[in-house]
GUFISE-908987 format. One record per residue (C-alpha): residue in one letter; y, z, x; residue number from 1; chain. Coordinates in nm, 2 decimals. Layout:
N
<atom rest="A" y="Y" z="Z" x="X" nr="NUM" kette="A"/>
...
This chain:
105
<atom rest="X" y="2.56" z="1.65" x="-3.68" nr="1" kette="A"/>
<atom rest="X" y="2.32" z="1.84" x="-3.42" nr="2" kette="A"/>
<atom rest="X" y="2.05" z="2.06" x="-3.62" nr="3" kette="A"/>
<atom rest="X" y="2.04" z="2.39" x="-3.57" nr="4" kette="A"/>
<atom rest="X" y="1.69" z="2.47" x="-3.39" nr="5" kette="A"/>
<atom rest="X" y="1.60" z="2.87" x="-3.41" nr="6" kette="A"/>
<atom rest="X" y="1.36" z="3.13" x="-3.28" nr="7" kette="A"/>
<atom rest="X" y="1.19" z="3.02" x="-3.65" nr="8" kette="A"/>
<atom rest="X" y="1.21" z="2.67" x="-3.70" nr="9" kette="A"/>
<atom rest="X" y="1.19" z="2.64" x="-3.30" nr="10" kette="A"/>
<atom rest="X" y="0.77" z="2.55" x="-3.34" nr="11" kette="A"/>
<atom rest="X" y="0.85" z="2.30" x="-3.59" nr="12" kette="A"/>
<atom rest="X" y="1.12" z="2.11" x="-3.49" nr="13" kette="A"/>
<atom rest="X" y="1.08" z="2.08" x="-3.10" nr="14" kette="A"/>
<atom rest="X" y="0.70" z="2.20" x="-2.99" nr="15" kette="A"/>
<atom rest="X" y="0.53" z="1.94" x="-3.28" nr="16" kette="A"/>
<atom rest="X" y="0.83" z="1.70" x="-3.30" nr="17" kette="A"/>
<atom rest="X" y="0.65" z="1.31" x="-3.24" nr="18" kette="A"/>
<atom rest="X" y="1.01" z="1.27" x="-3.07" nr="19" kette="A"/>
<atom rest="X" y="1.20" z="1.43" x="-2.81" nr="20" kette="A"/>
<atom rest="X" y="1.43" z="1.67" x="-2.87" nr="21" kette="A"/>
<atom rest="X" y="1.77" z="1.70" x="-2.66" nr="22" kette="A"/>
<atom rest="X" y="1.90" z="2.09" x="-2.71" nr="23" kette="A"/>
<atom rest="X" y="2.17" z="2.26" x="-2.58" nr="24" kette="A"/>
<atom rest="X" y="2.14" z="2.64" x="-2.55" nr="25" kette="A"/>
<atom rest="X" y="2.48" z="2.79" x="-2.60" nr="26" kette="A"/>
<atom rest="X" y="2.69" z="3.13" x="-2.73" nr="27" kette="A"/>
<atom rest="X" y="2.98" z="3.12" x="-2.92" nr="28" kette="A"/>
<atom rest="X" y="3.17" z="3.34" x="-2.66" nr="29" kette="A"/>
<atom rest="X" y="3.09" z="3.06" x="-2.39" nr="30" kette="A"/>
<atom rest="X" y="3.41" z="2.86" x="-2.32" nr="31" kette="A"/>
<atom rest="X" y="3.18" z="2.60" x="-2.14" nr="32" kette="A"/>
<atom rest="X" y="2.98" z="2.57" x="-2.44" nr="33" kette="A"/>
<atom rest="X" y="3.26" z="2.56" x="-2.65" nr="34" kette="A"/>
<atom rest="X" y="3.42" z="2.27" x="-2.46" nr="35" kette="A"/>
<atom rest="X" y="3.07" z="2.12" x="-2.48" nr="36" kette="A"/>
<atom rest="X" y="3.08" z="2.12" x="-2.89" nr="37" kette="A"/>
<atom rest="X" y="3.26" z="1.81" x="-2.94" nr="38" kette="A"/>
<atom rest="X" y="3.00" z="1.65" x="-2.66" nr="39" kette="A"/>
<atom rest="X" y="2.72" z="1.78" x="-2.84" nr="40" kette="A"/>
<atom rest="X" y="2.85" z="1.63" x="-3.17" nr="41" kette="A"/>
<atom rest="X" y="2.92" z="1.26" x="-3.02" nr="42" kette="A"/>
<atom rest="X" y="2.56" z="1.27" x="-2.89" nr="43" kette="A"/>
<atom rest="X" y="2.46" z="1.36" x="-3.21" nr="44" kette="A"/>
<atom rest="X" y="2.58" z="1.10" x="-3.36" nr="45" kette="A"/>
<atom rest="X" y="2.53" z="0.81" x="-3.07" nr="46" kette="A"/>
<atom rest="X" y="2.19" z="0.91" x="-3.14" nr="47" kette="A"/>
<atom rest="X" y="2.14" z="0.92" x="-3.45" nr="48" kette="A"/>
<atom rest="X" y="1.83" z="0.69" x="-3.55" nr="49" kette="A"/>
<atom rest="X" y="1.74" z="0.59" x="-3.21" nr="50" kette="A"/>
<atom rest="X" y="1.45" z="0.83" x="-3.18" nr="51" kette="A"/>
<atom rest="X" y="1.59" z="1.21" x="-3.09" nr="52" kette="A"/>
<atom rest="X" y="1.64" z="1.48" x="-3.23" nr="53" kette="A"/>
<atom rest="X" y="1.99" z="1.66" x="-3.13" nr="54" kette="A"/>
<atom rest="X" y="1.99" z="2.06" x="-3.17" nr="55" kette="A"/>
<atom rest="X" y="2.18" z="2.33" x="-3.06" nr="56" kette="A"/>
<atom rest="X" y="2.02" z="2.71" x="-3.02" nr="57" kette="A"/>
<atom rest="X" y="2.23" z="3.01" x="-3.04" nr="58" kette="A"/>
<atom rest="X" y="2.10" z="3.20" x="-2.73" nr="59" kette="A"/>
<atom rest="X" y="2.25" z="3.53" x="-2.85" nr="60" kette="A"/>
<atom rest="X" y="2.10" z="3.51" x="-3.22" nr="61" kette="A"/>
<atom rest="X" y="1.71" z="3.36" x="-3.06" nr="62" kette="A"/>
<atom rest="X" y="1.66" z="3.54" x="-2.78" nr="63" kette="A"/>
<atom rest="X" y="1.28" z="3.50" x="-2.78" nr="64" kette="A"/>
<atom rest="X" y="1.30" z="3.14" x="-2.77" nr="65" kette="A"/>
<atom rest="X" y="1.58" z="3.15" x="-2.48" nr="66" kette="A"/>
<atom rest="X" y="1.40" z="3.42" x="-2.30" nr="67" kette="A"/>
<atom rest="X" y="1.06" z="3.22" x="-2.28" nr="68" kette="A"/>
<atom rest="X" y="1.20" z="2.90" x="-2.13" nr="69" kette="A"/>
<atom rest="X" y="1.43" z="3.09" x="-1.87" nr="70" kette="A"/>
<atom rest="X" y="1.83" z="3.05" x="-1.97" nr="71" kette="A"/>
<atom rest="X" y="1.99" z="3.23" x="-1.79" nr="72" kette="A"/>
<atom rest="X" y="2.30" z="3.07" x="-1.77" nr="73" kette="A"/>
<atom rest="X" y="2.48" z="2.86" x="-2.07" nr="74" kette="A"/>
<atom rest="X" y="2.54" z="2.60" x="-2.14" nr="75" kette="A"/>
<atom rest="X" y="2.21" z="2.45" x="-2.04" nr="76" kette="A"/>
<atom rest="X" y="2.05" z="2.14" x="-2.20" nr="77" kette="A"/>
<atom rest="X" y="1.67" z="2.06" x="-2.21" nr="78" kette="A"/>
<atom rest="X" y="1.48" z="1.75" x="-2.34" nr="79" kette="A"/>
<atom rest="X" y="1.17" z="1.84" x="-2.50" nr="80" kette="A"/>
<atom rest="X" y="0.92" z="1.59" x="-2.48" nr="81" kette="A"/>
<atom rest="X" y="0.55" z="1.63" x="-2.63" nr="82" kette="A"/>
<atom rest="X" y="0.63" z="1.96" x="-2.67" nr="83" kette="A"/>
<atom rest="X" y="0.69" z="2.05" x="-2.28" nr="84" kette="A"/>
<atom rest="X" y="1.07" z="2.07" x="-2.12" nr="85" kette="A"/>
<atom rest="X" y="1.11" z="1.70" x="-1.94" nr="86" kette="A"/>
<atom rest="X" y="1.47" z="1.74" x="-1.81" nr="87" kette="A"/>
<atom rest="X" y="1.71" z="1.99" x="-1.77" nr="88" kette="A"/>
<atom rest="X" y="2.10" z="2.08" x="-1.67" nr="89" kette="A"/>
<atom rest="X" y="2.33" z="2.36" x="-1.72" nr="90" kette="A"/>
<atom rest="X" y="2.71" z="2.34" x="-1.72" nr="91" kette="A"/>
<atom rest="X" y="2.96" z="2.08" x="-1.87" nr="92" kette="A"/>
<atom rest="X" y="2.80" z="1.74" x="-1.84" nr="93" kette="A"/>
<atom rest="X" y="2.96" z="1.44" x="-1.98" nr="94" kette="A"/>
<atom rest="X" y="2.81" z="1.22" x="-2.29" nr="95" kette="A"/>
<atom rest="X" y="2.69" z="0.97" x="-2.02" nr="96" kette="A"/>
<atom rest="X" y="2.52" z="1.22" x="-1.85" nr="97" kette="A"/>
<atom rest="X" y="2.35" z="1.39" x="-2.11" nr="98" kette="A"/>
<atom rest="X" y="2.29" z="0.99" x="-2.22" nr="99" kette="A"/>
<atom rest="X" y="2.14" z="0.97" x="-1.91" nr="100" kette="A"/>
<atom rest="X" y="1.94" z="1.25" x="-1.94" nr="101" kette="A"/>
<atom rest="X" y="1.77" z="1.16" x="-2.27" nr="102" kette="A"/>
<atom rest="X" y="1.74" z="0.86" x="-2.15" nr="103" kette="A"/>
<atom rest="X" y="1.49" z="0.92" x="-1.84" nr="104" kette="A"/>
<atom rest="X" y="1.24" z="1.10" x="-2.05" nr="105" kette="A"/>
């Protein structure tokens, strides 16, 4: 299951995570994002002990942390790595592609 990253546990979780962190910015009104869910999920769980962390941010309930990196539009994924964005896409993507993604950090 992705982990729910937030404006509070943001720091935590993704600036001082020792692994990169995959999260997908979305808003429950979003029919992209909701088509993305199930996506998210697989990836979550394709992932799971390979070294990543899989979150998803509500960018209508954190808007500090979604205004400071820029999302504008939603869905949009970014991989974290050391604590600075190392890839990012917006719109539906496939699991290969987000794969992909995650994997060229």
């Amino acid at each position: 299951m992705a982990l729910e990253i937030t404006d509070a546990n943001f720091e935590s979780e993704v600036l001082k995570s020792e692994t990169p962190v995959f999260i997908d910015f979305w808003a429950p009104w979003c029919g992209p994002c909701r088509m993305m869910g199930p996506v998210i999920e697989n990836l979550a769980h394709e992932m799971e002990g390979k070294g990543v962390k899989i979150g998803k941010m509500n960018v209508d309930e954190n808007t500090e942390t979604s205004n400071q990196f820029g999302i504008m539009s939603i869905p949009t994924f970014i991989v974290f790595k050391n604590g600075k964005p190392a890839a990012q896409s917006a719109g539906v993507q496939t699991l290969d592609q987000l794969k992909g993604m995650i994997a060229g950090v």
